[in-house]
KOLZATOR-310159 format. One record per residue (C-alpha): residue in one letter; x, y, z negated. Coordinates in steps of 0.5 Angstrom, whole numbers, plus 2048, in hexadecimal, padded with zeros to 3 digits. Last residue first. Example, Ala and Ser with C-alpha at 12.3 -4.5 7.8 and 13.67 -1.06 7.14 Angstrom:
BEGIN
s81B7FE7F2a8197F77F0
REM end
This chain:
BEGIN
x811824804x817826802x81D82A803x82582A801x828830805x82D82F809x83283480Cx838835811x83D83A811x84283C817x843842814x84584880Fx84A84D811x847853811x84385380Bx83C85580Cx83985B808x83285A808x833853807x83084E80Dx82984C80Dx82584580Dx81E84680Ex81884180Dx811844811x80B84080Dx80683B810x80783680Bx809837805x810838802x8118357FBx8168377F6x8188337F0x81C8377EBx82283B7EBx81E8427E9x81E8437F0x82383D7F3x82A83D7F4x82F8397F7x83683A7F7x83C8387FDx8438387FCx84783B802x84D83D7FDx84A8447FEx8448437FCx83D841800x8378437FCx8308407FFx82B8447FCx8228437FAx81C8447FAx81C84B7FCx81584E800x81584F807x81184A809x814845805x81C848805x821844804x828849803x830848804x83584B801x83C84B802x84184B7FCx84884E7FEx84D84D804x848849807x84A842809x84B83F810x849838812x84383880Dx83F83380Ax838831806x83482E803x82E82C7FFx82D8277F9x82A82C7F4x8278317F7x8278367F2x8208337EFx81E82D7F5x81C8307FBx81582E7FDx81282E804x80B82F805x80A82D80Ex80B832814x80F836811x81283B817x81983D816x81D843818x825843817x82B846816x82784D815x82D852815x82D85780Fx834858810x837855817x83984E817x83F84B818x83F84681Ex83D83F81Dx836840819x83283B815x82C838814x828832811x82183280Cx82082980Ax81982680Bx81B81F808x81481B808x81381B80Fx818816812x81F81380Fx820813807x827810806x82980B801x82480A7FAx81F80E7FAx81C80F7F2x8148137F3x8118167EDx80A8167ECx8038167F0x8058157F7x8018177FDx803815803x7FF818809x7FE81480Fx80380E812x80680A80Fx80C805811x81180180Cx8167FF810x81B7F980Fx8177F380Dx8127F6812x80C7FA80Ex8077FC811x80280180Dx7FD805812x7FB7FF817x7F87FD810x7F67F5810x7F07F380Cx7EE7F0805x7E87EE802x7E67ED7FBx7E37F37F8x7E37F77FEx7E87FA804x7EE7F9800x7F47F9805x7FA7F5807x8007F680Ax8027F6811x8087F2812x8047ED818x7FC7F0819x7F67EF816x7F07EE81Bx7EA7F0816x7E97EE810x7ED7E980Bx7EB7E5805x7ED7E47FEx7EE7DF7F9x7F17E07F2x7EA7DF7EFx7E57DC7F3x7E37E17F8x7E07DE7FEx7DE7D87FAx7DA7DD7F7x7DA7D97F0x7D37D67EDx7D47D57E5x7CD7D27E1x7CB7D67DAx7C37D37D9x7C67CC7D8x7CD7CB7DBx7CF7C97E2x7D67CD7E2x7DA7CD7E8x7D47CD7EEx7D67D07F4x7D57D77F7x7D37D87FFx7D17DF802x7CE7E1809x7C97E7805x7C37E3807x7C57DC809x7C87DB801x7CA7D5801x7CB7D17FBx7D17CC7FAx7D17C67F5x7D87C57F0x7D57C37EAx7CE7C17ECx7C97C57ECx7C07C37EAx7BC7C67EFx7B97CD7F1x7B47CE7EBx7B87D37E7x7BA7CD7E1x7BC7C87E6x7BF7C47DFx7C77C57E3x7C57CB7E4x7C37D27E7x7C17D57E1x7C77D97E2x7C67DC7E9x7C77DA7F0x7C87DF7F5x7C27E27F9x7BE7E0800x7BE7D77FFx7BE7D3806x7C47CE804x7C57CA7FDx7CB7C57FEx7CE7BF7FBx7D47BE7F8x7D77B77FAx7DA7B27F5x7D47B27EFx7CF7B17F5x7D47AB7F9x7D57A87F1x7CC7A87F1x7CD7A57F8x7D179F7F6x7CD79E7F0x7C779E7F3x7C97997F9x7CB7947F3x7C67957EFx7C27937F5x7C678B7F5x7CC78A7FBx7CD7837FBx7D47817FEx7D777F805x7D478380Bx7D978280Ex7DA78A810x7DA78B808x7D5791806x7D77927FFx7DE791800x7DF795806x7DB79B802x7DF79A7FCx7E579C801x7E37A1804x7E17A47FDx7E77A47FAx7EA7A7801x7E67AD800x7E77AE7F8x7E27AA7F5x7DE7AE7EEx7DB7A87E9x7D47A77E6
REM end
């Protein structure tokens, strides 16, 4: 038999039954042109509770017809529709039409720049928590990375966590510069690479400054008589501060008398 296309079989139907009355018509006629119309339209299975299985075929091996490349069988029950793509004997192919390779659908009510998240094998939806702009990259929540991060340009917000102070006048030996309460884990990269520092006026000799975690050593911050800055962490490795403790940041115990105006950054992370 021959498969129509919609406008093939519109035009078969105007030459078969011509408004004119013109032309015999014979039984073969009308069966062929309705087996063509049976090739042509796939055919649907309604009322069934469970998805179709292998053996139902193209030779109604299970009992519940005989399919056609390209029928539908509807599942009422669980609210699923698969389609025929293979009829053979004992070994037929159904496809969720709602999961056909490629394919995916959407839940919920998605909205613009918000980036989409699995919510089971085959279903996507929108998160509120993952928004991306063309411009900005929103999260909101914990990000867990599990690796190396490369930025490239300035890093804005809630991941750079740097430690800033700095006195003007000269301060007095043993000072504490400043008091900081953690609130978040910062890490201080080993020696404190690509931390800063200036001084309108420099000492007359090396002035030493101390990082105390809770009153424990993690590191210093040395000034020389140049006015250049060195960075050191406890054993020069990786520190990290934990939440909660008391960050100190004390003046020598012997000050020189000249140094001032300084000013200090030190590289932090969270």
């Amino acid at each position: 038999m021959t498969q129509y296309t919609n406008i093939e079989y519109k035009t078969a139907t105007n030459n078969l039954f011509p408004t004119n009355g013109v032309g015999a018509i014979s039984a073969l006629d009308v069966r062929t042109h309705f087996d063509n119309t049976a090739d042509s339209l796939p055919f649907k299975t309604t009322g069934q509770t469970s998805p179709p299985t292998t053996n139902d075929d193209g030779s109604n091996t299970a009992g519940n017809g005989a399919f056609e490349i390209g029928d539908f069988w509807f599942d009422e029950t669980n609210d699923v529709a698969y389609v025929t793509l293979d009829n053979s004997t004992g070994a037929a192919v159904w496809a969720n039409v709602a999961a056909v390779d490629g394919n995916v659908t959407a839940t919920g009510t998605p909205l613009d720049n918000q980036l989409a998240v699995w919510v089971d094998n085959d279903t996507l939806d929108g998160s509120a928590s993952l928004q991306w702009d063309g411009a900005s990259f929103l999260i909101e929540g914990t990000l867990v990375v599990d690796g190396n991060v490369t930025v490239s340009g300035d890093v804005v917000g809630g991941i750079a966590n740097d430690i800033r102070f700095g006195f003007d006048s000269t301060p007095t030996s043993d000072q504490i510069l400043d008091r900081i309460v953690i609130v978040r884990d910062i890490v201080i990269p080993a020696n404190a690479a690509g931390s800063a520092g200036i001084i309108d006026t420099n000492p007359t000799s090396s002035f030493v400054i101390t990082l105390n975690d809770d009153g424990s050593p993690i590191g210093t911050v040395t000034i020389s008589t140049g006015g250049a800055y060195t960075f050191a962490t406890t054993g020069g490795v990786e520190i990290t501060i934990a939440a909660g403790s008391i960050l100190t940041i004390d003046a020598p115990n012997s000050v020189d008398a000249t140094a001032a105006g300084a000013a200090v950054t030190i590289l932090g992370s969270s």
